[in-house]
VEXDREN-2710 file (C-alpha; in Angstrom, 1 decimal):
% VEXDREN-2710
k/r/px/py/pz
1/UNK/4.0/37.8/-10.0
2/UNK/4.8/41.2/-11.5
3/UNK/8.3/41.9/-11.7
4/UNK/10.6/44.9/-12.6
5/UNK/13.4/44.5/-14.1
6/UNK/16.6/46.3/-14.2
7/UNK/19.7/45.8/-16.8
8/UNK/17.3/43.6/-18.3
9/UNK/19.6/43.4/-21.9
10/UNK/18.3/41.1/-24.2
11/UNK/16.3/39.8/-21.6
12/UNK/17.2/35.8/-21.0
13/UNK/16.1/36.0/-17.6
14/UNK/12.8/37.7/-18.1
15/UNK/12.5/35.4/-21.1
16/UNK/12.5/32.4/-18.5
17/UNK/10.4/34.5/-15.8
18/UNK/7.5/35.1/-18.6
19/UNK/7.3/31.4/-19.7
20/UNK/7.2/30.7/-16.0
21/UNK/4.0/32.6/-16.0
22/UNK/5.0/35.6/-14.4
23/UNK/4.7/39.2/-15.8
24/UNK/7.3/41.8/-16.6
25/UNK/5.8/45.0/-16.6
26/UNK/8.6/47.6/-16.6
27/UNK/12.4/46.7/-17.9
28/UNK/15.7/49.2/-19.0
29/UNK/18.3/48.7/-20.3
30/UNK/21.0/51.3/-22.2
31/UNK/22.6/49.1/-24.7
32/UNK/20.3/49.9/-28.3
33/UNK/20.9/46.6/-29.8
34/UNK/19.8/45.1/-26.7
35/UNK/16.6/47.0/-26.2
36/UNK/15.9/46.2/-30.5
37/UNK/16.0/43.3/-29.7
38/UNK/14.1/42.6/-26.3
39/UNK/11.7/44.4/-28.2
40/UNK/11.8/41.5/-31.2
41/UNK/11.3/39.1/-29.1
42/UNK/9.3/40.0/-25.3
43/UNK/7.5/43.4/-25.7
44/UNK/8.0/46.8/-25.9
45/UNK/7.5/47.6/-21.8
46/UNK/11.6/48.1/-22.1
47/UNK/13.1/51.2/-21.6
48/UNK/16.0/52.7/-23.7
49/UNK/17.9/55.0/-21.5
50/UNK/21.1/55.2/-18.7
51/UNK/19.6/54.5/-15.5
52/UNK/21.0/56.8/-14.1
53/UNK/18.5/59.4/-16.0
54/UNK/15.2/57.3/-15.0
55/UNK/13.8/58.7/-12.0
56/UNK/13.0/55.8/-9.5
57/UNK/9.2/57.7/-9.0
58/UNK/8.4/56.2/-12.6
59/UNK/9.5/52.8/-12.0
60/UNK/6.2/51.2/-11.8
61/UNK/5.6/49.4/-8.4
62/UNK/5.9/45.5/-8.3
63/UNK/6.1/41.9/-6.3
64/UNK/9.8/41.5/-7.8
65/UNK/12.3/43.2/-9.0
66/UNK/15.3/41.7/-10.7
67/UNK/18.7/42.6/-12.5
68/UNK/22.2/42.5/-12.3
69/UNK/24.5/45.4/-11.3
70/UNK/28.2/45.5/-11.8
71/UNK/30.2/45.7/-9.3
72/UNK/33.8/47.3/-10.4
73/UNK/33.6/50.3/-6.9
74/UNK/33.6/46.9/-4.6
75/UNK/37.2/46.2/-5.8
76/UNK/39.7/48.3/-4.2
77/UNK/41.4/46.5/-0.9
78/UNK/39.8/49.2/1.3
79/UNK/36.8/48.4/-0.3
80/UNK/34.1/49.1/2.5
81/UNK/33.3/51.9/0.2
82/UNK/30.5/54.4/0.6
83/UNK/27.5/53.5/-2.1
84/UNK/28.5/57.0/-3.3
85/UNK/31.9/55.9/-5.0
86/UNK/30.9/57.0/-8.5
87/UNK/31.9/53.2/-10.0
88/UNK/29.3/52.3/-7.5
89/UNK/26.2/54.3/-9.3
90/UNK/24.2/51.4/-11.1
91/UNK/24.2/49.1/-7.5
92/UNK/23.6/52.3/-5.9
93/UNK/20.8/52.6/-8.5
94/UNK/19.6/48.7/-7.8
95/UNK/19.6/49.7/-4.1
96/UNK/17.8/52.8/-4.1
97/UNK/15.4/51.0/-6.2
98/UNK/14.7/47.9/-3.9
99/UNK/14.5/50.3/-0.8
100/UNK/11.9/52.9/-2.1
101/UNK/9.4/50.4/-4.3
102/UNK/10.0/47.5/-1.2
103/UNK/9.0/44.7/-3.6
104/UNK/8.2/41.2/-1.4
105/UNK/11.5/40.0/-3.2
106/UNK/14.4/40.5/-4.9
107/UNK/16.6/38.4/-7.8
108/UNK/20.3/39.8/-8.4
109/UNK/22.5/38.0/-10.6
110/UNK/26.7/38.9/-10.6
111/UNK/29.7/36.7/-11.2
112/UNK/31.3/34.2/-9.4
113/UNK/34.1/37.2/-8.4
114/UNK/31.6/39.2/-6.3
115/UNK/32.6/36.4/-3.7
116/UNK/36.1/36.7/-3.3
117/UNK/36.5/40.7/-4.3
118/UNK/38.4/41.8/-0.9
119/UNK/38.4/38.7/0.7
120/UNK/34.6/38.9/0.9
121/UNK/34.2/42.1/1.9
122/UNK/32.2/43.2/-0.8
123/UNK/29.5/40.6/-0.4
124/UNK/29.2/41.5/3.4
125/UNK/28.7/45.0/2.4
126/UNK/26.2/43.9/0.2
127/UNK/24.1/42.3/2.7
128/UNK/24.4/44.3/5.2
129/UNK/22.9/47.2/2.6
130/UNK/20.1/45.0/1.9
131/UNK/19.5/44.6/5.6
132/UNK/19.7/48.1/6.1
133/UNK/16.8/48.2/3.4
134/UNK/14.9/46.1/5.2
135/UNK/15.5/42.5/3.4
136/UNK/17.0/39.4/4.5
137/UNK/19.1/37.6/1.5
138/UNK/20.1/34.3/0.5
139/UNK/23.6/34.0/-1.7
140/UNK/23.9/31.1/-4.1
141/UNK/27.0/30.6/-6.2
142/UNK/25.5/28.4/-9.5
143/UNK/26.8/26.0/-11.7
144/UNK/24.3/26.7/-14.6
145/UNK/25.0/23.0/-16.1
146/UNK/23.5/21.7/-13.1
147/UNK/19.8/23.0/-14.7
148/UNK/20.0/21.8/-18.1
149/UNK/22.2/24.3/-19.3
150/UNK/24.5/23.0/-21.7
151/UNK/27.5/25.2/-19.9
152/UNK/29.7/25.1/-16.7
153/UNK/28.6/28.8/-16.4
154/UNK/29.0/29.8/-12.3
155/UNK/27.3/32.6/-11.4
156/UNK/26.1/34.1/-8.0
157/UNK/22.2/34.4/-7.0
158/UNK/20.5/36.9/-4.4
159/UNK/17.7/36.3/-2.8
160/UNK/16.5/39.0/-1.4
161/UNK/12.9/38.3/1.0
162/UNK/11.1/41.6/2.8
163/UNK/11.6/41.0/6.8
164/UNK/8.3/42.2/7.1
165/UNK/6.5/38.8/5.1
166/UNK/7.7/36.1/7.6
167/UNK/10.4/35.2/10.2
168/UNK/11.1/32.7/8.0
169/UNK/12.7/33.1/4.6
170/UNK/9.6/31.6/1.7
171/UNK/11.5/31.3/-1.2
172/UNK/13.0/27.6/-1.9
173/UNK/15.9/27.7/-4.4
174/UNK/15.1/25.5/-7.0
175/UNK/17.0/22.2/-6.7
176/UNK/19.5/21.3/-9.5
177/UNK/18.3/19.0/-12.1
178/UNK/21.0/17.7/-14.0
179/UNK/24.6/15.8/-12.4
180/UNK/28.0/15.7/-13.8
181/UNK/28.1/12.0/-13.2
182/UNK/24.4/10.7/-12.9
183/UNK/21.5/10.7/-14.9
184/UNK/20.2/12.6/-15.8
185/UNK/23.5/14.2/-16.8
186/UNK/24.9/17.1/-18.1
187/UNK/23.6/18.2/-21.5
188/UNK/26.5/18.3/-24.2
189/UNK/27.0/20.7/-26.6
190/UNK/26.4/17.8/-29.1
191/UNK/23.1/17.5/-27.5
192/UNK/22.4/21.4/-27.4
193/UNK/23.9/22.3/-30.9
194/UNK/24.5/18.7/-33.0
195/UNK/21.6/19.2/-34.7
196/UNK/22.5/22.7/-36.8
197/UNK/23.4/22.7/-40.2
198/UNK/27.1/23.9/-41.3
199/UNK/26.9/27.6/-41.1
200/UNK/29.2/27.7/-44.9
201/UNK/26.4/26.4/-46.7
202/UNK/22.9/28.0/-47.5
203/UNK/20.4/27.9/-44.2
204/UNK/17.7/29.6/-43.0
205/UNK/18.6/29.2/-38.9
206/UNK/18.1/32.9/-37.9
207/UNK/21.4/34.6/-36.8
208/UNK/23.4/31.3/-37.7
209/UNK/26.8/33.0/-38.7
210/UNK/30.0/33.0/-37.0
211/UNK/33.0/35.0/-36.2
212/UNK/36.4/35.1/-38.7
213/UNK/38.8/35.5/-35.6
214/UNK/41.2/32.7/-35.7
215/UNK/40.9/29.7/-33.5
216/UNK/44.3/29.4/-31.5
217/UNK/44.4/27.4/-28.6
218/UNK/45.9/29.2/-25.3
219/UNK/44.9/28.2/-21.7
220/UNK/42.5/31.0/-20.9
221/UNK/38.5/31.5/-21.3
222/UNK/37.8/31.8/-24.9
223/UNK/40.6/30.1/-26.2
224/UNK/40.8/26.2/-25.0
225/UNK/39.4/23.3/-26.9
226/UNK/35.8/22.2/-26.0
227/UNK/34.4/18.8/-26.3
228/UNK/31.4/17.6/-28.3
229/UNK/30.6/14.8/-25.3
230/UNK/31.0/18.0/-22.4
231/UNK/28.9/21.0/-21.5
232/UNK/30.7/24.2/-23.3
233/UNK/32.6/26.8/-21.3
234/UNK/31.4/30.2/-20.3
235/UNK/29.6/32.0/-22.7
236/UNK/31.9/35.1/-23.4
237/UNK/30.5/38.7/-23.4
238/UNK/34.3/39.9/-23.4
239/UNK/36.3/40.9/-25.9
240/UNK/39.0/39.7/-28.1
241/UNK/41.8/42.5/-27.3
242/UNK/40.5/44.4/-30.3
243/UNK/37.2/45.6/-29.3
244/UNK/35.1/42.7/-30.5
245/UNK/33.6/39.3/-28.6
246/UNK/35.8/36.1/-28.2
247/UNK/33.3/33.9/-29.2
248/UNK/34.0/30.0/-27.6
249/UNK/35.5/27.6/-30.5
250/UNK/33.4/25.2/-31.9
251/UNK/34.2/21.4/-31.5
252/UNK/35.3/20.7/-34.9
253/UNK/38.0/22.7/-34.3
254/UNK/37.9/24.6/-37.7
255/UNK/35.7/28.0/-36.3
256/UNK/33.8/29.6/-34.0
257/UNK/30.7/28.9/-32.5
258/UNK/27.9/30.8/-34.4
259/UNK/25.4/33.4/-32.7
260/UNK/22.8/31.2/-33.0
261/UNK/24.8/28.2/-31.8
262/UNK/26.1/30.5/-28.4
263/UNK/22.3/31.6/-27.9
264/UNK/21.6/28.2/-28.0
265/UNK/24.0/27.0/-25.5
266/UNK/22.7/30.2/-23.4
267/UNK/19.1/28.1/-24.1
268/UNK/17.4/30.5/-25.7
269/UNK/15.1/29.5/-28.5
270/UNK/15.9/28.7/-32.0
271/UNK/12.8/31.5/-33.3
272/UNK/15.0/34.7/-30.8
273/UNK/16.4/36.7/-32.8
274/UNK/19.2/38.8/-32.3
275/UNK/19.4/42.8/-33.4
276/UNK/23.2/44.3/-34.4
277/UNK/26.4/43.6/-35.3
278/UNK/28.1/40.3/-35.1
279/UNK/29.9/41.4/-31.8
280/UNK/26.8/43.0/-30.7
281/UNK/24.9/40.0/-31.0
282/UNK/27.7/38.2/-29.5
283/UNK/27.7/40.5/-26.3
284/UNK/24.2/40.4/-25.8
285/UNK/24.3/36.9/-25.0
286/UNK/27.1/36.6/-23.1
287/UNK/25.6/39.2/-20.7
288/UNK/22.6/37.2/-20.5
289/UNK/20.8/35.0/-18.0
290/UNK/20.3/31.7/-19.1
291/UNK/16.8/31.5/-19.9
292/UNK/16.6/27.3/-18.8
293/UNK/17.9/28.4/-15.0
294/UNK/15.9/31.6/-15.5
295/UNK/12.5/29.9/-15.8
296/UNK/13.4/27.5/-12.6
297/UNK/13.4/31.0/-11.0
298/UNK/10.2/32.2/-12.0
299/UNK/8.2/28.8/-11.4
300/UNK/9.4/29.4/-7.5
301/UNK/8.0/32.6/-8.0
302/UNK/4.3/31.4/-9.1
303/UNK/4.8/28.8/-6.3
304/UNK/5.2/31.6/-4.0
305/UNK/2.2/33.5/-5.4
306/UNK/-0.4/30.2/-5.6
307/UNK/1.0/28.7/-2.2
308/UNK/1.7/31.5/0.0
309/UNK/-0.4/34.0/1.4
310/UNK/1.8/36.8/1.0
END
């Protein structure tokens, strides 16, 4: 299918759309770095600019449309906000988006939060815009480990389906793969990063180079111990209290994981290379779609397209 997409950073889920065998043929995002290095890796169809100044007329028109909006303007306890709440411009932007270009679907990725941000409230709202738009969703909260993704990374998935298609919703989310305590189990980070040479001695593994902030262990994201024989933690795109990325600990307890070793735990591949600083590089990442779970997206996509008559 042809897809938009929106936020697209350094573009781990169109990454896993494309090798799917789906086509992205407009994306956007404002961050530089991200955009250089989309452009590295996909194609140059990305767009560098604040959403906000892309008028929705030269969006191209497409089957999907995908992306992830923040969603700070949902979190105040009289939340039931109006979509003009100026925290609320980039989903206001998603919205206006899927309700002028009516793509067949829809694919919005947020965090695990969304759920419980005023008791709920703001993923009712939520729905009931899309409904408004004239889509019926699906919401999926997402243990990314449970695809092959060497990380217990949660995350929540809308499916959104035009009401005008079928009565009955098409799109089948893809069933997990991987089980904590079966086989086939969890990938490690043993299994997903073992293999890399010691970043302190001469290499050529493209951005293999790690963070000097000291490893102290604290109970909170970022800072506990992780285990070679365990999927890692969340992928961090936050920072370290002094502007930069708290990049996850390695298991030998003696540094940080590299970039190359977090992109690899994000399952992007070995040849993607990363454009910026070391935080930069860092951030992109974190803020990305994992491209393993991404791809089990887009093959439901081209199962829609071969199987459906849409």
């Amino acid at each position: 299918m042809n897809i938009v997409s929106l936020f697209s950073g350094a573009g781990g889920l169109d990454l896993g759309l494309i090798r799917a065998g789906n086509k992205v043929i407009w994306a956007n995002d404002i961050d530089k770095d991200a955009v250089a290095t989309y452009q590295e890796n996909i194609g140059e169809h990305i767009i560098c600019d604040d959403i906000k100044n892309i008028d929705i007329n030269d969006i191209p028109t497409a089957d999907v449309v995908v992306g992830g909006f923040p969603c700070q303007g949902f979190s105040q306890a009289n939340m039931l906000r109006e979509l003009d709440d100026d925290r609320n411009q980039l989903y206001k932007f998603f919205y206006h988006v899927i309700k002028k270009k009516q793509p067949l679907f829809f694919i919005a990725e947020n965090v695990k939060g969304i759920l419980s941000i005023g008791k709920g409230a703001a993923i009712r709202q939520i729905i009931s815009d899309f409904e408004e738009a004239g889509y019926m969703t699906d919401i999926h909260l997402v243990n990314m480990a449970d695809y092959g993704v060497p990380q217990t990374r949660q995350r929540v998935i809308i499916i959104g389906q035009r009401k005008d298609l079928r009565d009955e919703k098409l799109f089948r989310f893809p069933s997990p793969t991987h089980l904590k305590n079966q086989e086939p189990a969890w990938v490690s980070m043993k299994q997903a990063i073992g293999h890399f040479p010691d970043p302190d001695l001469e290499n050529d593994v493209l951005n293999h180079v790690y963070s000097a902030y000291k490893v102290t262990y604290r109970n909170f994201t970022g800072h506990r111990k992780t285990d070679p024989d365990k999927p890692s933690p969340t992928i961090l795109a936050r920072g370290n209290g002094k502007g930069g990325v708290c990049a996850i600990p390695h298991y030998n307890e003696k540094r940080r994981l590299t970039i190359r070793e977090s992109a690899s735990i994000q399952t992007f591949p070995e040849d993607f290379y990363f454009v910026g600083s070391m935080n930069s590089c860092y951030r992109q990442i974190g803020n990305a779609v994992p491209v393993k779970f991404a791809e089990k997206l887009g093959e439901e996509l081209i199962r829609l397209e071969k199987e459906v008559e849409l």
